[in-house]
N, C-alpha and C positions, 0 to 999 in steps of 0.2 A: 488649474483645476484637476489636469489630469495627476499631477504629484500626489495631489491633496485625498483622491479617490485613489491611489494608491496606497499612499500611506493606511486610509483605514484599512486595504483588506488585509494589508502586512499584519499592523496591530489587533484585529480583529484573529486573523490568522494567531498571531504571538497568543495570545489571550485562550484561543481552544487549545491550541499541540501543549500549555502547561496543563490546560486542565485535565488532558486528554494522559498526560504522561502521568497525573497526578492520582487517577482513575486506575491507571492500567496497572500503579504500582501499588494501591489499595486491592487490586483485584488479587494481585501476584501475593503478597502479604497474610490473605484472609485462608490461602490454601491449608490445610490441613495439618497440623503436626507429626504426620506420619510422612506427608510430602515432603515436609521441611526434614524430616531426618532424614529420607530416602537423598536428597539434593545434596545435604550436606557431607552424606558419605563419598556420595558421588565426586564432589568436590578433589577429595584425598586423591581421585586418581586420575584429574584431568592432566591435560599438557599445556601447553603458555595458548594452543592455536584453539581450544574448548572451552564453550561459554554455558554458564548452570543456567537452568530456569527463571532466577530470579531476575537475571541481565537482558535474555531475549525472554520474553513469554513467547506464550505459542501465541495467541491471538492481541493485536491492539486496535484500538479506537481507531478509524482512519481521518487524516487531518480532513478539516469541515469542507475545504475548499476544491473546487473540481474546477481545474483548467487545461487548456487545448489548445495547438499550432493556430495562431489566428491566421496562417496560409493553407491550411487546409479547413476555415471553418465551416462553411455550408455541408460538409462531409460529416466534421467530427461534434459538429452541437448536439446533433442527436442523441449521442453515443454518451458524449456528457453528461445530458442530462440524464440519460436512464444511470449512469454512474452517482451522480448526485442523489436520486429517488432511491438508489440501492443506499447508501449510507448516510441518509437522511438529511439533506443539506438542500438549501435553496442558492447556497452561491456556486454559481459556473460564469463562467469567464475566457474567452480566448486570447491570449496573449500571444506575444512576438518569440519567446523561450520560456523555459521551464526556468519559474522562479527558485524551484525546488522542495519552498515546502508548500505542499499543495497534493492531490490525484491528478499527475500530469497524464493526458494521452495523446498518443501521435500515432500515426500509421508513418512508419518509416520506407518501406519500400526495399528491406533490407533481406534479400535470399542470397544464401551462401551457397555456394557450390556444391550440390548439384541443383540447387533451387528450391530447397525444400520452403513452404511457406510457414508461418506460424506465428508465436506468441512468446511474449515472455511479463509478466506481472512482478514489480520486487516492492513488495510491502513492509516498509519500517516505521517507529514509533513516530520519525520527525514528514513523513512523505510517505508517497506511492509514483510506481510510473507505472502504465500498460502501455506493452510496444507493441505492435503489430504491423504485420507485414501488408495487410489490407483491412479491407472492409467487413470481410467474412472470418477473417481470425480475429480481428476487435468485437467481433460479435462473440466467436467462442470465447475468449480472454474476458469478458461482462459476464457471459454467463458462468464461468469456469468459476469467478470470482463471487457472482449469486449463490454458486452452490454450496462452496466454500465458508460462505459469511455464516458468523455464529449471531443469533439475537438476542439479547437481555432487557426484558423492561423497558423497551421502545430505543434501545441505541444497538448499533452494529458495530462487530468488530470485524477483523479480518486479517486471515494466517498471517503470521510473519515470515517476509522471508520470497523464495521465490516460486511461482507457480508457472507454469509454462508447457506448450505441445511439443517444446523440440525434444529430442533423444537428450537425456542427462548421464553422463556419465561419472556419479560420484566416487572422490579418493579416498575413502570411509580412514587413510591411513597419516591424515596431515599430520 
């Protein structure tokens, strides 16, 4: 039984991240002709390590499904579900691991030396994860991601890519 309610959320799951990919690339598509000239110049002067607009958007559909460490559930249902209510889904779920494609979240318990605590969000067309270090940075990383969210016509999207409280130091020079 339990296979069998697996299987549908997999296919359930397969069945939104097409539609959702199919969405994001009509969204991407419909941009402007001034857009499309401005990407395609751009194009002439990337490097092999630079992606145009058309391959990442800024914003996608996030998959339908929101699940959580079923070792920490009584912790993280909460936090799930207000993840689900933010991007408009009634399915959450705690699981053993991250299936992967899904809104996984976990509080990992992970501070680096010197201990700083925090966040990290990485939003792509096929998933999402939110890490966080506890209960109070899972809380800013929901809302960080609230604020974030774009709304169109009753669906939410959400940045691509990664959001996070740690210090970033990016190589603008790959």
């Amino acid at each position: 039984m339990l296979r069998l309610t697996w299987a549908m959320v997999l296919i359930s799951g397969l069945l939104v991240v097409s539609g959702c990919q199919h969405e994001t690339s009509a969204a991407s598509s419909s941009s402007s002709s001034t857009q499309t000239a401005r990407d395609d110049e751009d194009d002439t002067n990337v490097g092999p390590q630079t992606h145009t607009h058309l391959e990442f958007p800024a914003t996608v559909r996030p998959f339908a499904m929101v699940m959580y460490d079923s070792a920490n559930e009584e912790v993280l249902r909460p936090y799930a579900e207000r993840v689900a209510e933010l991007v408009g889904t009634t399915a959450v779920q705690a699981v053993d691991r991250n299936p992967v494609c899904c809104m996984w979240i976990e509080i990992t318990r992970w501070t680096p030396n010197p201990g700083v605590r925090g966040y990290i969000i990485n939003n792509q067309p096929g998933g999402s994860t939110i890490q966080a270090v506890d209960e109070e940075q899972l809380r800013l990383a929901i809302e960080r991601l609230d604020a974030n969210a774009v709304r169109h016509d009753g669906y939410v999207e959400l940045p691509t890519g990664i959001l996070t409280n740690y210090r970033v130091n990016a190589d603008l020079g790959m």
